[in-house]
C-alpha positions, 0 to 999 in steps of 0.5 A: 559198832565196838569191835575188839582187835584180833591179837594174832598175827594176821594177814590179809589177801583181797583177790581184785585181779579179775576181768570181770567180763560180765560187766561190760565195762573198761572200769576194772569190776572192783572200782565200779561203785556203790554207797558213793564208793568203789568195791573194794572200798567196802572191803578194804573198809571191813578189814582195817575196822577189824585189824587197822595194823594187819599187812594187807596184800591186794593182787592187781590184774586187769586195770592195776594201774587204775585199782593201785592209783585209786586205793592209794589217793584215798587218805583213809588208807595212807597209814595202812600196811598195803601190798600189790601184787600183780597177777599177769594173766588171770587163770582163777583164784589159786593162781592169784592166791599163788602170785600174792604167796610168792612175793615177799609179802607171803614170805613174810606171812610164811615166815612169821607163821601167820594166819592169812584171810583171803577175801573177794574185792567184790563182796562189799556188803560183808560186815566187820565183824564177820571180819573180825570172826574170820580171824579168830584164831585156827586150832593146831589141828586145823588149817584152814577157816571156811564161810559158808553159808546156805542160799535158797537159790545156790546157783553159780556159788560152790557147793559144799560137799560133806561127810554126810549131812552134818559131817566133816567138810570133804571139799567145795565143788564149783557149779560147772564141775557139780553133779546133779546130785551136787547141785542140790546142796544148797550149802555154799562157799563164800570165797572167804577163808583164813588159812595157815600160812604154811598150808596154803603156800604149800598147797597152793604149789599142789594145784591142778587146773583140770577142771571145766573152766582150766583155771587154779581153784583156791577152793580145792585147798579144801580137799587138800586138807580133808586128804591131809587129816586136817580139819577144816573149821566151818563159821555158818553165816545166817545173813544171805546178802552180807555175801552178796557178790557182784559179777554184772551190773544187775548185781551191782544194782542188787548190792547198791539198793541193799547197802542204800537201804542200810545208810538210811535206815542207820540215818533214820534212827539217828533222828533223821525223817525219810518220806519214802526210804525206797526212793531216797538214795544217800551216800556212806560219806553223807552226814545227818544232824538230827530233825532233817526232813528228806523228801522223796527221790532226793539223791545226797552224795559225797561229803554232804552234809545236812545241818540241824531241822534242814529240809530237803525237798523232792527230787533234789540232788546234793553233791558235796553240799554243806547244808546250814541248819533250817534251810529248805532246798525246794523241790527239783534244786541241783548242787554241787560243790556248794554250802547253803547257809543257816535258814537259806532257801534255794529253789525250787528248781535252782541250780548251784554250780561249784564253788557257789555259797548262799548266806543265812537267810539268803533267798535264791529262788525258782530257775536260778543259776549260780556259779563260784558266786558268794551270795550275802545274808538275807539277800533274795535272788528270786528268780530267772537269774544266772550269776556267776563269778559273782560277790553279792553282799548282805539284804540286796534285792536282785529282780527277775532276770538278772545276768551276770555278763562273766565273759567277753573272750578277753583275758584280764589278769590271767583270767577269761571270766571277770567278776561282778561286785555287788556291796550291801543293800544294793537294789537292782530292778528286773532285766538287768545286765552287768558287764563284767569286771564291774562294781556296784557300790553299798545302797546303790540303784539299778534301774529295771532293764539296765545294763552296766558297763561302768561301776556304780558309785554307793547310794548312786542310782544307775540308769543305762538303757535307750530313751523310749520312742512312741510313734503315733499311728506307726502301727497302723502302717506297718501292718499296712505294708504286712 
């Protein structure tokens, strides 16, 4: 989307102080996530979008230290102009609101006479470009831009009270002190405005908590202009869920479908195919070239990414994958951390750990476990196997229940795992062992049912198992004794 800077001089309030009772979580509410990404996230998102060089203050309460810590590792906002403010006891947004305008960050606003946008950190749905329409600028005569929008079920939003149906905006009554009467409205507010910063500084001193809940209401500004003559704009907004709040885990669910059924509709047509859109969940951060078949109850997160005619099965769970272009991770494959080369095939039921990779062509099949293992081109590990801390070169053939013996409680070179080498177009038969730290050389063999303690020199053939004894009749006696 192309959206055109506002050149006024703005600044930007978000509101992530709150306790967030209903959540039931230790987890600050704004760092709870949908998309692959905390709340405030989603918002902060929005406004640098619309306004990359705006001075942008967050009020911290509850879990400052965890909000402040995570909003600064993210390299995304490193070059924005960020503040925190904290708010040390959480009595209602104009308190919050109050704490962010008497620090030097709203002094700064006061002072160059700036229009300031105040929005939730819970609401990660909004768009930017409701951001950007926000900051339009206020006429002389107004003080302050309110979002309101109209909801077929209003409860727990507050209700906007006018001059008449159509009139003039009078004030905002917050559900617990509405009447009956002004339950009905079903005109909300969306706890977003922009305000001058003069009249909010000033009316933000004029507040009262003599209300239901005794906290500081950021929306009784709005009376506060109407008794002052200054007008209130009002900007309707159609689209209901962009304003989706989230105060409890039920919602977050609500707001995590809604935004998961974004990305893949937005990955859909972009060329990428979903079998079942409703049961497919895919991160922002996830990157789609075209011809990607996604089968249902595939769940891609983080910084995945899926190459070019990729297929991705039923039931597969991508974390931070590289996908090559025609590869096909089977049904039921889990992976983390991992790059899967061009025209692979992992699974079904295959598990990459971290730091694992797949070569082109390479095959590694049903029940196979990898982890930091580099797995050659074309090479086929086929099935029942774990390799781990494990160097596989190019066309090896790896039979059925292989193992990689990465442990023995030793600690060599600063390491407690050692590492398996195997060279190039290596065949190691069935029910094999390798002893780590241990060599296989280029073209070797490996008997079936072998297990290797020493290294194997290239084009050697490695036979490391008890001689066979057959007892004539032995049978017979022992089931004699039973």
């Amino acid at each position: 989307m192309l959206v055109t800077h506002s050149k006024t001089p703005s600044g930007v309030m978000i509101l992530a102080a709150g306790l967030g009772k209903r959540m039931r979580s230790e987890l600050p509410k704004v760092l709870h996530e949908i998309g692959g990404e905390p709340l405030i996230f989603h918002v902060l998102s929005g406004v640098l979008e619309s306004a990359p060089t705006a001075p942008v203050c967050i009020v911290v309460g509850h879990g400052r230290e965890q909000v402040e810590s995570r909003v600064l590792a993210d390299p995304r906002f490193a070059k924005a102009d960020l503040t925190f403010v904290h708010q040390p006891e959480q009595k209602g947004t104009g308190h919050a609101a109050r704490c962010a305008m008497d620090s030097q960050w709203g002094s700064r606003m006061t002072r160059t006479q700036s229009t300031v946008l105040v929005l939730p950190g819970d609401l990660p749905l909004i768009p930017a470009s409701l951001v950007q329409q926000m900051f339009a600028p206020l006429a002389r005569n107004e003080a302050v831009r309110l979002l309101t929008c109209e909801l077929t079920d209003p409860t727990g939003y507050g209700r906007i009270v006018r001059r008449g149906k159509q009139g003039s905006v009078l004030r905002i009554v917050e559900e617990k002190d509405a009447s009956a009467r002004e339950k009905l409205i079903r005109e909300v507010g969306a706890s977003i405005y922009s305000f001058k910063a003069a009249f909010l500084k000033a009316g933000l001193q004029r507040l009262s908590n003599k209300n239901a809940q005794g906290e500081y209401y950021l929306t009784d500004l709005i009376a506060q202009a109407a008794r002052s003559g200054k007008k209130t704009d009002v900007l309707r907004w159609s689209h209901e869920e962009d304003l989706r709040g989230v105060n409890d885990p039920w919602e977050l669910a609500q707001a995590g479908r809604i935004l998961n059924q974004r990305c893949v509709r937005a990955s859909a047509l972009r060329g990428v195919r979903f079998i079942d859109p409703s049961t497919t969940w895919v991160d922002l951060t996830v990157e789609f070239d075209e011809g990607v078949v996604v089968h249902p109850g595939a769940i891609l997160s983080g910084s995945t990414k899926i190459g070019r005619g990729a297929v991705i099965g039923p039931r597969v769970v991508l974390e931070d994958v590289e996908v090559g272009a025609g590869a096909n991770v089977k049904a039921g494959t889990i992976a983390q951390s991992s790059r899967i080369g061009d025209g692979a095939q992992v699974g079904p039921y295959a598990h990459l750990r971290p730091e694992s990779v797949v070569g082109e062509k390479a095959k590694i099949g049903n029940f196979v476990e990898l982890k930091k293992s580099v797995i050659g081109d074309r090479t086929s590990v086929a099935h029942l196997s774990y390799l781990g801390d494990a160097t596989v070169g190019k066309d090896v053939n790896i039979g059925c229940g292989f193992v990689t013996c990465n442990f023995d409680g030793r600690v060599i070179d600063g390491q407690r795992k050692h590492r398996t080498v195997i060279g190039d177009n290596v065949f190691l038969g069935s029910d094999c062992q390798t002893i780590a730290p241990v060599r296989i050389g280029d073209g070797a063999y490996v008997a079936s049912g072998s297990t290797i303690t020493e290294d194997v020199e290239p084009e050697a053939l490695a036979i490391a198992r008890s001689r066979q004894v057959n007892k004539p009749g032995y049978a017979r006696k022992l089931k004699g004794k039973s």
